[in-house]
VOGU-3710 file (C-alpha; in Angstrom, 3 decimals, decimal comma):
1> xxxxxxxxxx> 35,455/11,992/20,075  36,894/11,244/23,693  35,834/7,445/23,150  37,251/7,337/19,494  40,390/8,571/20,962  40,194/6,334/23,922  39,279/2,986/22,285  42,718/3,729/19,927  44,243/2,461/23,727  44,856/6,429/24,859
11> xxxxxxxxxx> 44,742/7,925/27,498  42,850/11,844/27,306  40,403/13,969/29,337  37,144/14,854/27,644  37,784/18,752/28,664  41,568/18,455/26,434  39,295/17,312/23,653  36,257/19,425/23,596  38,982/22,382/23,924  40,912/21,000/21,154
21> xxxxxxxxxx> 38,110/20,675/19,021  36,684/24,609/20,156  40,457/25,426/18,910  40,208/23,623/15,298  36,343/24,665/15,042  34,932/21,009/15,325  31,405/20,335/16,411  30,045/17,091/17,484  26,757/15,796/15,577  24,371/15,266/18,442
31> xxxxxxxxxx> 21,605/12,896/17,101  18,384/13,062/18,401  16,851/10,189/20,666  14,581/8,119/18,217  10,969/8,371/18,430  9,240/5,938/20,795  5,750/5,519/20,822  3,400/5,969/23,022  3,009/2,190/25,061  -0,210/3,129/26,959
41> xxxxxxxxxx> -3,600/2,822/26,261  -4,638/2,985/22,498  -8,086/4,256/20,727  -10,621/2,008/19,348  -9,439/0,382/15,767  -11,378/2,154/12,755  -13,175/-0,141/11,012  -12,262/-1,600/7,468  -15,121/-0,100/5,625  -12,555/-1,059/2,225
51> xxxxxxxxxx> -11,990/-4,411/3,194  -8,601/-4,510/1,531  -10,292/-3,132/-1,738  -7,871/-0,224/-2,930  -9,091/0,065/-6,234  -12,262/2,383/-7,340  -14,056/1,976/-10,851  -14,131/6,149/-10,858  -12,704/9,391/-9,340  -13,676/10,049/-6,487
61> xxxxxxxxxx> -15,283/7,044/-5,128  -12,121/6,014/-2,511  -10,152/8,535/-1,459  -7,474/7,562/1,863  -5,182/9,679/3,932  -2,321/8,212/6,169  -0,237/10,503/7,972  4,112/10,990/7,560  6,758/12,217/9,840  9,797/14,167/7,986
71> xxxxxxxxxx> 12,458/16,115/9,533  12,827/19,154/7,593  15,274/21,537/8,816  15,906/19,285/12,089  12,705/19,963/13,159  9,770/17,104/12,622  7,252/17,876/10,119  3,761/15,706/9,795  2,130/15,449/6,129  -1,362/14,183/5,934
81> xxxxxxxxxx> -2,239/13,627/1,878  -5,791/12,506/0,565  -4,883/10,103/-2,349  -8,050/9,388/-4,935  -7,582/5,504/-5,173  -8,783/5,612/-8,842  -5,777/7,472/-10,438  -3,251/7,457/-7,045  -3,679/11,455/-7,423  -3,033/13,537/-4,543
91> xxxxxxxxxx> -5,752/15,147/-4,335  -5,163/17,367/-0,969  -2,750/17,116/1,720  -2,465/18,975/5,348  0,960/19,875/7,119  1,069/20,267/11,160  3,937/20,639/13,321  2,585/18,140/15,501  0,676/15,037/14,818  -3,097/16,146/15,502
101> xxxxxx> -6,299/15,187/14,538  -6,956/17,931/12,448  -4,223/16,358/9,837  -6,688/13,856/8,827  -10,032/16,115/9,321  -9,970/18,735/7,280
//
């Protein structure tokens, strides 16, 4: 708010601001820092036992899992689902607060 009000060409301390806002009942949206990924050292690559083939003949012959970050609540949720390739059914999913291996294990 102090560099809204100061880029209008004013002149105002940031403790006359946050105590006019405490007076009116203002809060400031504080978004959270984007994700960055690790940059280190990375696992070995799975291997592409589809080979870009993501279509099955019958239920249950390809099923594949990829895991999603939500916020829910401002907190970060992970969802793991199993899709069957044949029908694009969800045929199980896992939650974690964390991204962990058991997501895509069980």
């Amino acid at each position: 708010m102090t560099a809204a009000i100061r880029s209008l060409g004013e002149s105002v301390n940031h403790k006359t601001v946050q105590r006019l806002m405490i007076e009116m009942g203002l809060k400031s949206l504080v978004r959270p820092k984007k994700y960055r990924s690790y940059k280190g050292q990375t696992g070995r690559v799975a291997p592409d036992l589809l080979q870009r083939q993501f279509t099955a003949e019958r239920m249950h012959q390809k099923w594949v899992t990829d895991v999603t970050e939500f916020n829910v609540a401002g907190e970060k949720l992970f969802l793991s689902p199993v899709m069957d390739l044949h029908n694009g059914e969800i045929v199980a999913f896992e939650t974690a607060r964390r991204p962990v291996f058991k997501l895509v294990k069980n």
